[in-house]
C-alpha positions as CSV (number, residue, x, y, z in Angstrom):
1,X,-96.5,-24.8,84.3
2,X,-97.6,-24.2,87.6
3,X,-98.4,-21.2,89.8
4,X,-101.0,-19.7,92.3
5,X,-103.0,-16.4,91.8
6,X,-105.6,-14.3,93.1
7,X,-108.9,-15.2,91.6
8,X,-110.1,-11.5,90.8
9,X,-106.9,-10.7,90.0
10,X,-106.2,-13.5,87.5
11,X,-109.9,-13.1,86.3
12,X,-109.3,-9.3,84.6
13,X,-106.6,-10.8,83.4
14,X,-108.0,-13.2,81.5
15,X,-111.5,-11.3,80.5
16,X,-109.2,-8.3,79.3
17,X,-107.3,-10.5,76.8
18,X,-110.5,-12.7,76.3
19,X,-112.3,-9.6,74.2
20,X,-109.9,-10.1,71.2
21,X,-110.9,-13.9,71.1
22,X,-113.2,-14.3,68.2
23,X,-115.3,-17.2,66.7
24,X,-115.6,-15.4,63.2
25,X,-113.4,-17.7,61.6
26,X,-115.0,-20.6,62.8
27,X,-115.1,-22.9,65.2
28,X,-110.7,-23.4,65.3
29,X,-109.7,-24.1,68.7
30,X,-106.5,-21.3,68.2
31,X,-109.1,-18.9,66.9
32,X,-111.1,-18.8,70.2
33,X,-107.9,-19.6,72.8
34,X,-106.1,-18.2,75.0
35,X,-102.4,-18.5,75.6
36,X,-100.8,-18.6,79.2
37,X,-97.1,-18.5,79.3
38,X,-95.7,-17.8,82.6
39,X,-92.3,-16.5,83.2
40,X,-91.1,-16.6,87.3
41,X,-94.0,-14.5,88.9
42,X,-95.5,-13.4,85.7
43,X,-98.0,-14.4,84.3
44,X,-98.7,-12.7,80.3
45,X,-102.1,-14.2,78.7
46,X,-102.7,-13.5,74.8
47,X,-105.6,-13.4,73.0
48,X,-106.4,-12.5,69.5
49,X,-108.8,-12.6,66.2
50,X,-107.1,-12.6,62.8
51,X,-106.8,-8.7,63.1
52,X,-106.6,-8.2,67.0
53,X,-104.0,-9.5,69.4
54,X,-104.7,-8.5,73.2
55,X,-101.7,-9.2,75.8
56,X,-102.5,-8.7,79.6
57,X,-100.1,-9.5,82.4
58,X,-100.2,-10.1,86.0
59,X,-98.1,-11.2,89.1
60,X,-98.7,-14.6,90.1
61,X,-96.7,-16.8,92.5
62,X,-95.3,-19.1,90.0
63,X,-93.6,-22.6,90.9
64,X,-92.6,-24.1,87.2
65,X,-92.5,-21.9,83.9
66,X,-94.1,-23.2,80.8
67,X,-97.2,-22.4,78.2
68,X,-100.5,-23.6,77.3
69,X,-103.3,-22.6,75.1
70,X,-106.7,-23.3,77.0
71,X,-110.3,-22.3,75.8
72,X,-111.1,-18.9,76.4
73,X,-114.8,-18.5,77.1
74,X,-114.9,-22.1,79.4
75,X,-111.4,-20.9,81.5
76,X,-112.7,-17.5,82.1
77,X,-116.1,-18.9,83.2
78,X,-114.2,-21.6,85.1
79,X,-112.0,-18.5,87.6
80,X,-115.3,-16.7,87.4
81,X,-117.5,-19.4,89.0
82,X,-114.7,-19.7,92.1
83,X,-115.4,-17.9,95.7
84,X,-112.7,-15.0,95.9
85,X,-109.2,-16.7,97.2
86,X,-106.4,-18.1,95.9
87,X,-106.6,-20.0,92.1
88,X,-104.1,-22.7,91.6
89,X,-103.0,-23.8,88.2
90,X,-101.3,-27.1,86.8
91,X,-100.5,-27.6,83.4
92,X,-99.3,-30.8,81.7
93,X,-99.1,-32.3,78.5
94,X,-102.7,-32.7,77.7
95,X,-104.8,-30.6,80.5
96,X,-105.1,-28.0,82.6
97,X,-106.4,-28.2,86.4
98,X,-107.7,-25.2,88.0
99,X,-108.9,-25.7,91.5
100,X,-109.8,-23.2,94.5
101,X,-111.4,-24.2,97.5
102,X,-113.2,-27.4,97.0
103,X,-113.2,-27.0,93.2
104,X,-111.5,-28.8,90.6
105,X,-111.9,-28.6,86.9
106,X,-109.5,-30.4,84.4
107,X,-109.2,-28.8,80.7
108,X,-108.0,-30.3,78.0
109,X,-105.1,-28.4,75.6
110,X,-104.9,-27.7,72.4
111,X,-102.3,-29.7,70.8
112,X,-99.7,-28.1,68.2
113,X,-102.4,-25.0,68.1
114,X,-101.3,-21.4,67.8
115,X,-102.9,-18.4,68.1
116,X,-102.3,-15.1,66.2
117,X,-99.1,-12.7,66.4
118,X,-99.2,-9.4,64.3
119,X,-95.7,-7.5,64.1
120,X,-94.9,-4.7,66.6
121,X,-93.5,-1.7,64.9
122,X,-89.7,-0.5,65.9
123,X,-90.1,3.1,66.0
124,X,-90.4,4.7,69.1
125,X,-93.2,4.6,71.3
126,X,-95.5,8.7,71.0
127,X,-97.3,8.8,74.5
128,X,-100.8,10.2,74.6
129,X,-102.9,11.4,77.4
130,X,-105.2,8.3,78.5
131,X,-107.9,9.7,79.8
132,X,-108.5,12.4,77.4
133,X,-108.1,10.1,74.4
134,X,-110.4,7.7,75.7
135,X,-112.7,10.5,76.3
136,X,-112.7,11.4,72.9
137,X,-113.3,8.0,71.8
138,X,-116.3,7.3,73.6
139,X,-117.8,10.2,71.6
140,X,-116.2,9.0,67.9
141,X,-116.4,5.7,67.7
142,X,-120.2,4.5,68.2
143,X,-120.3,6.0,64.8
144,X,-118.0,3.8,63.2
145,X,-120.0,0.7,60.9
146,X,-119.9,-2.5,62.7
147,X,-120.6,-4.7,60.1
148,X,-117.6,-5.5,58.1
149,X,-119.4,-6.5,55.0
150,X,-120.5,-3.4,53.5
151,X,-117.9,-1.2,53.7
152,X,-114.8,-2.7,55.5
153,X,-112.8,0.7,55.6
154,X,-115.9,2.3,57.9
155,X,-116.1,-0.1,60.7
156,X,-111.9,1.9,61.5
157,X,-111.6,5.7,63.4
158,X,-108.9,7.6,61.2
159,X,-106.5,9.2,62.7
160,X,-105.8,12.6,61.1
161,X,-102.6,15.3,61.6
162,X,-104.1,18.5,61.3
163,X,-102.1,22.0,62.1
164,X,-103.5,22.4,65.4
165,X,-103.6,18.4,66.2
166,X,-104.9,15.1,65.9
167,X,-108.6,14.5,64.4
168,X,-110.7,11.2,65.5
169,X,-113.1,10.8,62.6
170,X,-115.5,8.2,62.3
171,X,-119.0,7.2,59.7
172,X,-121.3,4.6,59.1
173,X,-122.7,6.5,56.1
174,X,-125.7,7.0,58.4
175,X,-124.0,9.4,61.3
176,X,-120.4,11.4,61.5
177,X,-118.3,12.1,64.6
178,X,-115.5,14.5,64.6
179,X,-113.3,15.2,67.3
180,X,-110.2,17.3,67.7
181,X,-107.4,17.2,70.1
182,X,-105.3,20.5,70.4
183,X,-101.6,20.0,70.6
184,X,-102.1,16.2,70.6
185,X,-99.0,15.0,68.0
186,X,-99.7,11.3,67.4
187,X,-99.4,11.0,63.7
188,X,-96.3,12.3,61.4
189,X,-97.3,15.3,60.2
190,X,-100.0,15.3,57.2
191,X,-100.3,11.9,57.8
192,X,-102.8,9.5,58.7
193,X,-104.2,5.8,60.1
194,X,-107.0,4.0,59.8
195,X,-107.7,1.7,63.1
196,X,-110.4,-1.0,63.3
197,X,-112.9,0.6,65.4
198,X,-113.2,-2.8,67.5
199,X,-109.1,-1.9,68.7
200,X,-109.6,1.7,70.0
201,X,-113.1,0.6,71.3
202,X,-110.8,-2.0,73.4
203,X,-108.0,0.9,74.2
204,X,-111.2,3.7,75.3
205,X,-112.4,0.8,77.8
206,X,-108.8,0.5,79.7
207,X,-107.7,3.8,79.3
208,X,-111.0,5.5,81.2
209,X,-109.8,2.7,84.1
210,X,-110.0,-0.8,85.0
211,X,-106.5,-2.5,84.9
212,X,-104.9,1.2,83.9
213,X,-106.4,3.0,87.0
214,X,-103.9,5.8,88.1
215,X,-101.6,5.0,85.4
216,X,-103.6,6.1,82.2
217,X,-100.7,7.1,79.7
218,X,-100.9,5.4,76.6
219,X,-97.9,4.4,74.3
220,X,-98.6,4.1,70.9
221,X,-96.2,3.2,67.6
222,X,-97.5,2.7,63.9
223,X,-96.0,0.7,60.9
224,X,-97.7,0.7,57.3
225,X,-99.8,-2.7,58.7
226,X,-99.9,-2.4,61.9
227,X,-100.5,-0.5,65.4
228,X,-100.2,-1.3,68.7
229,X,-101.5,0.9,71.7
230,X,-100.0,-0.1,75.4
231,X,-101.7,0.6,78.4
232,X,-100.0,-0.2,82.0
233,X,-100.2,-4.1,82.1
234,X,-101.6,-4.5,78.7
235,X,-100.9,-4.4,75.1
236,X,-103.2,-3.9,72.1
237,X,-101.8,-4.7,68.6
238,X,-104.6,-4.2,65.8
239,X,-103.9,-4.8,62.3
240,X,-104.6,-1.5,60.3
241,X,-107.2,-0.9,57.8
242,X,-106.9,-0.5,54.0
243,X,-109.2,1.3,52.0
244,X,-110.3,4.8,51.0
245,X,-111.9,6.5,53.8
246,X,-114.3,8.9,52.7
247,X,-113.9,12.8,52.2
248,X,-115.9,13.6,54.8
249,X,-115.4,16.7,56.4
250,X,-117.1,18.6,52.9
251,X,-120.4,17.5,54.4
252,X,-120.6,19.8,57.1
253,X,-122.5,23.1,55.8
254,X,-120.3,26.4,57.0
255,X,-123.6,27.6,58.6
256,X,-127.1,26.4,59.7
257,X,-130.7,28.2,59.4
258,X,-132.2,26.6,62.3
259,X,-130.9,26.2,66.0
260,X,-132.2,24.4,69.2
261,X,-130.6,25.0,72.2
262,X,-131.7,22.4,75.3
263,X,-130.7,21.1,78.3
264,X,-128.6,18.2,77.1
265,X,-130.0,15.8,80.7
266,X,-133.4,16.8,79.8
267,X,-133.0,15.5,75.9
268,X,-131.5,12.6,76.6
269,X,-134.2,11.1,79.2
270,X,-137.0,12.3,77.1
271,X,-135.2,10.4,74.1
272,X,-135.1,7.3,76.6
273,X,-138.5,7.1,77.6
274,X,-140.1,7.7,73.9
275,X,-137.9,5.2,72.9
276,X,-139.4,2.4,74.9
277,X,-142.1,2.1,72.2
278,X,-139.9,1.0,69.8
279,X,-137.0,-0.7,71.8
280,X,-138.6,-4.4,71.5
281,X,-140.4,-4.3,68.0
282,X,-139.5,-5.7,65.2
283,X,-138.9,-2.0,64.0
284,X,-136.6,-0.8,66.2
285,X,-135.9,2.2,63.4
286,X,-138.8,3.4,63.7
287,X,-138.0,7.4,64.0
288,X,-138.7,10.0,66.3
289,X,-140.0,12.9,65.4
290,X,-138.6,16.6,66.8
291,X,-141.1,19.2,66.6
292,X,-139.3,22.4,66.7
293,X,-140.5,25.4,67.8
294,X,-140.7,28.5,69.9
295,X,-139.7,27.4,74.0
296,X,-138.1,24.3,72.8
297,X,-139.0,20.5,70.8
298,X,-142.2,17.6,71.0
299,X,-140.8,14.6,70.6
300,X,-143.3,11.8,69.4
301,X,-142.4,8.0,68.0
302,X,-145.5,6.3,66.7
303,X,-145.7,2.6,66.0
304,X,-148.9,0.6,65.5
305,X,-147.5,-2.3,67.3
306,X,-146.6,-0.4,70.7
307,X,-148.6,2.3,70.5
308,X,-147.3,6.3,70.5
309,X,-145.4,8.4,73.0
310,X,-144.8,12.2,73.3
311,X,-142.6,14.6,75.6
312,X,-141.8,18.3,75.5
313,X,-138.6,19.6,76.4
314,X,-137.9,23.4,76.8
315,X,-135.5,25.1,74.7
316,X,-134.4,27.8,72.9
317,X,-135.2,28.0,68.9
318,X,-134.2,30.2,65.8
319,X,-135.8,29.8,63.1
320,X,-139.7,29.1,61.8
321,X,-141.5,26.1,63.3
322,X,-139.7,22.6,61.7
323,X,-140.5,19.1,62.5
324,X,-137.4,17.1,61.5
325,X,-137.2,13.1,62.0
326,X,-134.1,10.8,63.1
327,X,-133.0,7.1,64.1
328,X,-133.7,7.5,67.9
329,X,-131.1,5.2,68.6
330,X,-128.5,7.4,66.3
331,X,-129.5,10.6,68.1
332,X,-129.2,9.5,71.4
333,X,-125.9,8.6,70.4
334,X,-125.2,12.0,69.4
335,X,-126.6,13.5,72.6
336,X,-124.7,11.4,75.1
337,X,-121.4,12.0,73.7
338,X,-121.8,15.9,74.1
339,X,-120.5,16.6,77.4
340,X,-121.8,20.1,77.8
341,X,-125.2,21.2,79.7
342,X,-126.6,22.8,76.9
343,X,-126.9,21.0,73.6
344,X,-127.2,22.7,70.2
345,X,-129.3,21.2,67.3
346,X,-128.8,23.1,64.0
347,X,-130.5,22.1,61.2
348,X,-130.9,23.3,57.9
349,X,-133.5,21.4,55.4
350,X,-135.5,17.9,57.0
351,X,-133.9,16.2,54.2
352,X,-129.8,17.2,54.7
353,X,-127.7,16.5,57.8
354,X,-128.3,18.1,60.8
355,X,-125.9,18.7,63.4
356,X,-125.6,17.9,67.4
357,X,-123.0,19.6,69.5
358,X,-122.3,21.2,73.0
359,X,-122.5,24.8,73.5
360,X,-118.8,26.0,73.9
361,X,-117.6,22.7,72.7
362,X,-116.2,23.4,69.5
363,X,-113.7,20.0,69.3
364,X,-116.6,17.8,68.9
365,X,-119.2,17.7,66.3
366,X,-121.9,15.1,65.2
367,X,-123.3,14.9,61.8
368,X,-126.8,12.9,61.6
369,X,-129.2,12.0,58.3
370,X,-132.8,13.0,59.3
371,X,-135.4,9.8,58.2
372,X,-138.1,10.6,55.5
373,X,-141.3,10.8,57.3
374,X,-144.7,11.4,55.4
């Protein structure tokens, strides 16, 4: 295999496909590779986990077709370390060269090693509005649970037909994120998927630009096991999750005593900045505490290794005079996925969920557990 390519060119090649590289499963070369097969000017490099395969492609000008499986993190650090130009690559029997400019770097191969292929369903391809699904990914799945060992089936976004729709839904057992897409018709009707929240947080990423930039539409097809999502010059095939998901939607109350209506800019910053106190101790949970009241919310986090801060921000409040206490880190979550100036808290007891949405922005909702505080 030989052929020349643009180094940033062949570089977002290779870091797109590099994300589904994984050392999980141990220290495997084919676990943590990346596979280069090069067909006339193109140039398709794989990368996958166990449950994750990511393909990206690229023109190249190619001089002999052939494959090779090369270490992912060292390759990709390898094109990133060159001056932007021109990136040729030989591959032989037992190494790779990449040179550009003055620089020269032989890798060795992987002999007889493989890397993962999950099966791509046959039915026909539903196409889905890029931008607006990434959107609402961005706001659904930073509540998903990242760690796998709990509760396997919560670290995936289901994907709901409703009547009006498709519903993103998405827990940790901690925080809940709905959203709603009107019209969208992605799964058969009363049906549903659960996808690894690691896939569609892959699938968000491209679709809201980078190598999909002015072409955002997104293909996607589902079997029993598996999904795959294409984008432009890339394809995402996740293996799907099994698994009761929750009944989840019962835990939103049809109505809320209390209501807190702020500027969702000024929340946020004032969230940031009482937040430094805890960002670096060991208690990074420590909670912050929401003082509401007539003309708006305190906010104060107190640690006795940092110290204490407190802010005000104006608002509007219904209701009696609450204080109500939440994982700062899981609230500021909650308030940068709203995309509407004003935010609305509602809240009904310090002890049950409360809820954080944008005013006029019915398709999203954020369900968060307050912290006991004494």
């Amino acid at each position: 295999m030989k052929f020349r390519a643009d180094r940033d060119t062949l570089l977002e090649t290779l870091v797109t496909a590099s994300r589904a590289t994984s050392t999980r499963s141990g220290s495997s070369f084919g676990v943590i590779g990346l596979k280069l097969h090069l067909r006339g000017q193109q140039l398709d490099v794989c990368g996958s986990d166990p449950d994750l395969v990511i393909e990206a492609r690229c023109e190249v000008a190619g001089d002999a077709d052939g494959s090779v499986l090369v270490p992912s993190r060292l390759v990709v650090d390898i094109v990133r370390s060159f001056e932007p130009g021109a990136v040729t690559v030989v591959a032989g029997d037992e190494e790779v060269r990449f040179q550009s400019g003055r620089a020269e770097f032989l890798v060795r191969v992987a002999i007889g090693a493989e890397i993962t292929r999950l099966g791509v369903p046959e039915q026909e391809g539903i196409e889905i509005p890029g931008a607006v699904f990434a959107d609402g990914l961005r706001q659904v799945v930073r509540a998903a649970l990242v760690d796998d060992s709990r509760a396997p089936q919560l670290t995936g976004v289901l994907m709901v037909a409703t009547e009006g729709g498709l519903r993103l839904i998405a827990t940790d057992s901690y925080r809940l994120a709905f959203r709603d897409f009107a019209g969208m018709t992605v799964v058969e009707p009363g049906g549903q998927v659960l996808v690894p929240a690691k896939a569609l947080a892959e699938v968000q990423r491209l679709a809201a630009g980078g190598k999909t930039d002015g072409d955002r539409t997104i293909v996607f097809r589902h079997s029993d096991l598996d999904a795959v999502f294409d984008l432009a010059d890339v394809r995402i095939t996740t293996r799907l999750l099994r698994g009761q998901f929750p009944e989840v939607e019962r835990l939103i109350p049809a109505s809320y005593a209390y209501h807190l209506h702020v500027a969702r800019d000024d929340l946020e910053a004032a969230l940031r900045r009482v937040r430094l106190v805890v960002r670096d101790t060991k208690d990074a949970t420590t909670p912050v505490r929401l003082a509401l009241h007539e003309g708006g919310v305190d906010l104060t986090v107190l640690t006795p290794e940092s110290g204490r801060a407190e802010e005000s921000v104006e608002g509007d409040f219904e209701g009696d005079d609450l204080t109500v206490a939440f994982n700062p880190s899981y609230l500021l979550d909650g308030v940068e996925a709203v995309q509407a100036d004003t935010l609305i808290l509602e809240v009904n007891d310090p002890g049950k969920p409360a809820l954080v949405r944008g005013e006029g922005e019915d398709e999203y909702r954020y369900l968060l557990m307050p912290v006991k505080v004494s």
